[in-house]
C-alpha positions as CSV (number, residue, x, y, z in Angstrom):
1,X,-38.5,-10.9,9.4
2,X,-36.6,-8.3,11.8
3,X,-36.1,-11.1,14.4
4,X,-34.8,-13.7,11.7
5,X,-32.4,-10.8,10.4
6,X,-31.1,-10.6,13.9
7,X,-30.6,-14.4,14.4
8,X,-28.4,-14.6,11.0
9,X,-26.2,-11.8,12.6
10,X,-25.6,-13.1,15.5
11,X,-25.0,-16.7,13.8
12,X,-21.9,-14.7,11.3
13,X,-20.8,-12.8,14.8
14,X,-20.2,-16.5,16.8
15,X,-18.8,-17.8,13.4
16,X,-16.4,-14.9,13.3
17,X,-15.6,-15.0,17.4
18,X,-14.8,-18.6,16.6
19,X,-12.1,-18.0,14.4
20,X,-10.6,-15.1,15.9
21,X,-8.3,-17.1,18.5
22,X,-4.8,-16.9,16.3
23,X,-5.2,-12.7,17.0
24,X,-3.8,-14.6,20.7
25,X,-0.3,-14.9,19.1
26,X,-0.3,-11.7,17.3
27,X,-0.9,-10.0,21.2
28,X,1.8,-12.2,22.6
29,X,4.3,-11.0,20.6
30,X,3.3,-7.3,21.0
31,X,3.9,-7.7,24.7
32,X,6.5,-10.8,25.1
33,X,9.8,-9.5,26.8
34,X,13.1,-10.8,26.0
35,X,15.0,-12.1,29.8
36,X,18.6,-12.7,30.1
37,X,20.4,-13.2,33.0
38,X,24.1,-12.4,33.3
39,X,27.2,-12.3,35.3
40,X,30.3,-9.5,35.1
41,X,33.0,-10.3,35.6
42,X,36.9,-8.0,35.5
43,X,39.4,-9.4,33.4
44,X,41.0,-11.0,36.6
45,X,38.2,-13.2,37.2
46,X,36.6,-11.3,39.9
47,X,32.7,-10.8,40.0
48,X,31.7,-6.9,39.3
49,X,28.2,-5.8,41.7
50,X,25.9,-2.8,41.8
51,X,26.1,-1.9,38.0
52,X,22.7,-0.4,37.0
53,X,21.1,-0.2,33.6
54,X,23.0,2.6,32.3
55,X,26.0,0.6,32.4
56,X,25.3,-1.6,29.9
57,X,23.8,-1.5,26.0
58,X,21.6,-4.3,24.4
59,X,21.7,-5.7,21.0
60,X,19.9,-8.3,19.2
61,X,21.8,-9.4,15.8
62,X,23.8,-5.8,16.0
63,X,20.1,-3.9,16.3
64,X,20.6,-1.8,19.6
65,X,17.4,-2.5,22.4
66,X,15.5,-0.5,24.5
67,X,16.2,-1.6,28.1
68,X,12.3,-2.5,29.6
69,X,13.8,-3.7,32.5
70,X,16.8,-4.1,34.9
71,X,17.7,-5.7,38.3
72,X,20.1,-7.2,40.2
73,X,19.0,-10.7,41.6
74,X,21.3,-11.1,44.7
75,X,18.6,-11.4,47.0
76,X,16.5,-14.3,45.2
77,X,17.1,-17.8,46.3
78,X,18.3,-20.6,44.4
79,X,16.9,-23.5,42.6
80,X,19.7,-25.9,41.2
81,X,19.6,-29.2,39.5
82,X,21.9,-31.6,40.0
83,X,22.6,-34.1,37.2
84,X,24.7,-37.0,37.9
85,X,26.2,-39.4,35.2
86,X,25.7,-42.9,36.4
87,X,26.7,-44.6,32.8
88,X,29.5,-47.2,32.6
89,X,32.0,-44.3,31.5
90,X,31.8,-42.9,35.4
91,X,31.3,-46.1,37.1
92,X,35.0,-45.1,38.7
93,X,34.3,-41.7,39.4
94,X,30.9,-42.6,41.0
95,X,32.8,-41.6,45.1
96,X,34.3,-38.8,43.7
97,X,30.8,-36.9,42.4
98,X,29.8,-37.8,45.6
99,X,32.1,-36.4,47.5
100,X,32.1,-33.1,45.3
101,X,28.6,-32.8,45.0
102,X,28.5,-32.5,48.9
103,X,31.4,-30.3,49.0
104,X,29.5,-28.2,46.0
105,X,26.5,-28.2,48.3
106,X,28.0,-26.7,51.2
107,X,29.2,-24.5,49.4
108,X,26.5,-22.6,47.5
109,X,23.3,-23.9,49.2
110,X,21.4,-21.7,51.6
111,X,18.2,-22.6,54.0
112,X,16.0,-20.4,51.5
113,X,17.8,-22.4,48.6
114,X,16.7,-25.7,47.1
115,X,18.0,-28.3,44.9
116,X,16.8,-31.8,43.3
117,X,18.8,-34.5,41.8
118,X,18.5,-36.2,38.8
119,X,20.7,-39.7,38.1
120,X,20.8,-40.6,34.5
121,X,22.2,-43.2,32.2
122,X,19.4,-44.8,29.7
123,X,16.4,-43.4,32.1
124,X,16.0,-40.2,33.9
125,X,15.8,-40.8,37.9
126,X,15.0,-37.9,40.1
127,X,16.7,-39.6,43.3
128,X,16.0,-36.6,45.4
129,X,12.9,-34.0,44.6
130,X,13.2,-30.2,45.4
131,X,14.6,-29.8,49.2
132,X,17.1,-27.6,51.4
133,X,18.0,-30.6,52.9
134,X,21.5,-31.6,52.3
135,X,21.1,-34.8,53.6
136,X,18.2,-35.9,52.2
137,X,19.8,-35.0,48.4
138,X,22.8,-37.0,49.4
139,X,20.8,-39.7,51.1
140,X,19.1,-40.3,47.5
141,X,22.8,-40.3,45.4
142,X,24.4,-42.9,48.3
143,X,21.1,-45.2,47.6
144,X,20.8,-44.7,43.6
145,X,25.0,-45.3,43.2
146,X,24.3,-48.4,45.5
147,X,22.3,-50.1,43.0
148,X,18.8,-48.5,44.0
149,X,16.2,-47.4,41.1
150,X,13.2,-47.7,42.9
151,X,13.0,-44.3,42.3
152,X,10.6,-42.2,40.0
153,X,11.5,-41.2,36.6
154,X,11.4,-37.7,34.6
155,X,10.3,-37.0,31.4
156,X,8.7,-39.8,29.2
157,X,9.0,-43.5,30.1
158,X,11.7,-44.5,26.7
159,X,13.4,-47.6,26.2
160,X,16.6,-46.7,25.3
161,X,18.8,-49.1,24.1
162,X,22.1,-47.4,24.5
163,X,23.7,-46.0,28.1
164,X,24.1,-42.4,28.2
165,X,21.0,-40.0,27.5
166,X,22.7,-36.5,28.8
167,X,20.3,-34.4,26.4
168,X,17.3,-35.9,28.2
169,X,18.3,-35.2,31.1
170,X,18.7,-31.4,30.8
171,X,15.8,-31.0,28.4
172,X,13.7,-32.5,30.9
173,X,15.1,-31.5,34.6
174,X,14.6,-28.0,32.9
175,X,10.9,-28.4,31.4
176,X,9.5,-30.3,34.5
177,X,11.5,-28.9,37.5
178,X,13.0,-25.4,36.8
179,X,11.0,-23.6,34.3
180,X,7.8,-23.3,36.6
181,X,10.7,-21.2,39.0
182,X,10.1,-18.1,38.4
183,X,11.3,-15.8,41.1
184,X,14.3,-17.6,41.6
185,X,17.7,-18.0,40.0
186,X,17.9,-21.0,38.2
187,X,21.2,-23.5,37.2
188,X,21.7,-27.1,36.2
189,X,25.0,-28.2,37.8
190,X,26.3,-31.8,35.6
191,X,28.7,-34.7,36.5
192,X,29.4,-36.3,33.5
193,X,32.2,-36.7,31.2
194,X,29.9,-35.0,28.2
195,X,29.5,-38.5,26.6
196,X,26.1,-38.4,25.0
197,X,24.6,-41.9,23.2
198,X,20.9,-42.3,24.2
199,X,19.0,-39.3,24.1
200,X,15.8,-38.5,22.4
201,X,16.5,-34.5,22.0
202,X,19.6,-34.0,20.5
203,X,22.0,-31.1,21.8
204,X,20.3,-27.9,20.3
205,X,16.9,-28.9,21.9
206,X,18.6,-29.3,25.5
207,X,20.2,-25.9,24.8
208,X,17.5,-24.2,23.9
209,X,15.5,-25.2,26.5
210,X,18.0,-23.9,29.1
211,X,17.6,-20.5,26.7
212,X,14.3,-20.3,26.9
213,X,13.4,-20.4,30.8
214,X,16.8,-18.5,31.6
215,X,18.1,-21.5,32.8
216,X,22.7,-21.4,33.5
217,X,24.4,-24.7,33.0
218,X,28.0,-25.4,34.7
219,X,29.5,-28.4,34.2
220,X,31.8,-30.6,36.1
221,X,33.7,-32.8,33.9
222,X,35.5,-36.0,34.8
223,X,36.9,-37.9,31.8
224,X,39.1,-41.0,32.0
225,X,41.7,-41.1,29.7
226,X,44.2,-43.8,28.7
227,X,48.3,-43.3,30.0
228,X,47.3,-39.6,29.7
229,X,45.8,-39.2,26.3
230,X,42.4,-37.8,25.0
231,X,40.7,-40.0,22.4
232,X,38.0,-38.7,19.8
233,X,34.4,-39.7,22.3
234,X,36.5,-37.6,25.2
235,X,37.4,-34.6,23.2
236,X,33.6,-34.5,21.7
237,X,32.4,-34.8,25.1
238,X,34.9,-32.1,26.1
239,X,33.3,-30.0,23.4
240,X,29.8,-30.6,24.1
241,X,29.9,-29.4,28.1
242,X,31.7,-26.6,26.5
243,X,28.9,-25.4,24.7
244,X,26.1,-26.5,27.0
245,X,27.6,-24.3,29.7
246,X,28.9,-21.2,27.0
247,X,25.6,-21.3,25.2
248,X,23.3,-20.6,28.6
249,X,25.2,-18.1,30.6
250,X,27.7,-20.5,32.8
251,X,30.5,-22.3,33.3
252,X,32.9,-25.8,32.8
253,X,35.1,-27.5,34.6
254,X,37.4,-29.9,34.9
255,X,37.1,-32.4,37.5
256,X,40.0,-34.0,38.2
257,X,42.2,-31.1,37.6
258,X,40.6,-28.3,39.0
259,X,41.4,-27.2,42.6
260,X,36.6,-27.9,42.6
261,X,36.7,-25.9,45.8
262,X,37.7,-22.8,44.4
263,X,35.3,-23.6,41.3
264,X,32.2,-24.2,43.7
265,X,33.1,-20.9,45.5
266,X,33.5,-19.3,42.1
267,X,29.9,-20.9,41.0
268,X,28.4,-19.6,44.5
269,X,29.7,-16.0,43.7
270,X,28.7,-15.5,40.5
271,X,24.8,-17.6,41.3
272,X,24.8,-14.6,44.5
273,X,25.7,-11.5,41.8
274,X,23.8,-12.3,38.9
275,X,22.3,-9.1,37.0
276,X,18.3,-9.5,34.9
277,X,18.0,-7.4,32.4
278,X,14.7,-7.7,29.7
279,X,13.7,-5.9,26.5
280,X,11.0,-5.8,23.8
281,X,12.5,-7.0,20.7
282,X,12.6,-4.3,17.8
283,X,11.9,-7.9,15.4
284,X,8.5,-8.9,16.1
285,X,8.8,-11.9,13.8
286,X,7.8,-15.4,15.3
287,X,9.7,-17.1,12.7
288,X,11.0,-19.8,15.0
289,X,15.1,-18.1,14.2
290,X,17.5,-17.8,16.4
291,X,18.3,-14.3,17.4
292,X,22.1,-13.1,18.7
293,X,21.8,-11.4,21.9
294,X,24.8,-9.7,23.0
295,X,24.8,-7.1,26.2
296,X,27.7,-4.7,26.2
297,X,29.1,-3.2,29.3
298,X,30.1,0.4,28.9
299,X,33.3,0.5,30.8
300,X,36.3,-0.8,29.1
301,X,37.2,-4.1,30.6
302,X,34.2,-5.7,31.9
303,X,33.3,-9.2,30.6
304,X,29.7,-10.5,30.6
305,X,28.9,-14.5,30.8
306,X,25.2,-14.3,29.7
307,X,23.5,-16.7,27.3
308,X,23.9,-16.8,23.5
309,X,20.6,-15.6,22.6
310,X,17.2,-17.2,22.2
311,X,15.0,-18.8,19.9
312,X,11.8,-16.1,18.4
313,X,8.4,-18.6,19.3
């Protein structure tokens, strides 16, 4: 009888282990920390180093945060993206993101540095995987704007009918190329006109993503317009690498009217004086909301570029 006893207990005891894996998520979000990585910058455009945690105050939707942890990331090296437009819109412009996107490369990349290359219209071809190699990245963009695409795709294999799937691209160079990155500082630099037809994510997913694994999107924009003018599609795409770039922490540009060498040096600089800063959230609600994050320098005058905020899952 005693043994039978102690067989039924054991039988409730594996029935009740069995259904005690959902206590995983209540653990997680004990112990998840909130990252954001951010620039400072004074009013005058120069980048502002050696602040400490002190200097700055945390809030998430206007509730002050207790600063876990704090450090300034000048000595990790880079891992970059580089997402090249190859639709019919920037068939004209395709010499001059090559000639940028080597002149961008000098610029910011270092031997302990790497970078991968991702050409996109309506599929997603990594022309050039993670290297340091400057040639070999530019060896793959000469080949794939000469009409190669013998080259191997990320993210799901789609048929897309249309010519333009932007939103793809940095939803997926993010989730299968940057996110696993941990211990280095991570950007997506595009070359695109912000022209967007194609995509399976829409605009919010590819910004969240880049929320999510801390990633900082500058854009390099190169639209054609007609005897001068801007017409609907080009002030939309205008918007839209606005708010890639605002939304994660970074920057946009305009290419064809922007002295780019001063921007890639600007880039460079802030990529080399970026701060880390991380926090328990005082809102331990997964509710899948998106929670305002704002961080506050203490002295008068300093501007911060850090993402929006981030998205409680």
């Amino acid at each position: 009888m005693m043994k039978q006893i102690a067989y039924c207990l054991l039988a409730i005891l594996c029935f009740q282990t069995s259904f005690a894996v959902p206590q995983k998520t209540v653990f997680k979000s004990e112990v998840h920390l909130v990252n954001i990585t951010f620039s400072v910058r004074m009013p005058d455009g120069k980048v502002v180093s050696g602040l400490n945690a002190d200097d700055f105050e945390v809030l998430e939707d206007g509730v002050l945060q207790k600063i876990s942890y704090f450090a300034r990331e000048s000595q990790l090296p880079l891992s970059l993206g580089l997402l090249v437009d190859a639709s019919n819109s920037q068939d004209k412009f395709l010499k001059r993101h090559q000639h940028d996107m080597e002149t961008f490369l000098h610029k910011v990349l270092q031997p302990s540095d790497q970078a991968f290359a991702v050409g996109f219209g309506n599929h997603l071809r990594l022309v050039s995987d993670v290297t340091s190699s400057i040639p070999q990245i530019m060896n793959g963009l000469t080949r794939f704007d000469k009409g190669d695409r013998n080259f191997p795709e990320i993210g799901p294999k789609e048929e897309r009918e249309l010519g333009t799937a932007l939103y793809d691209s940095v939803y997926f160079s993010v989730n299968e190329k940057l996110r696993s990155d941990q211990n280095r500082r991570r950007a997506l630099i595009l070359f695109t006109d912000g022209e967007e037809n194609s995509s399976e994510h829409d605009l919010l997913d590819a910004i969240s993503a880049a929320q999510d694994a801390d990633v900082l999107i500058f854009s390099i924009r190169y639209t054609e317009t007609k005897r001068g003018e801007l017409n609907a599609r080009n002030k939309y795409g205008m918007r839209v690498l606005g708010h890639l770039s605002s939304q994660t922490g970074g920057a946009d540009f305009d290419g064809l009217h922007t002295n780019l060498s001063d921007a890639f040096e600007q880039i460079s600089e802030e990529l080399r004086s970026l701060y880390s800063i991380a926090y328990h959230s005082t809102n331990k609600s997964e509710d899948e909301s998106f929670r305002k994050v704002v961080i506050r320098p203490k002295q008068d005058g300093l501007l911060v570029r850090a993402k929006a905020g981030y998205y409680a899952r």
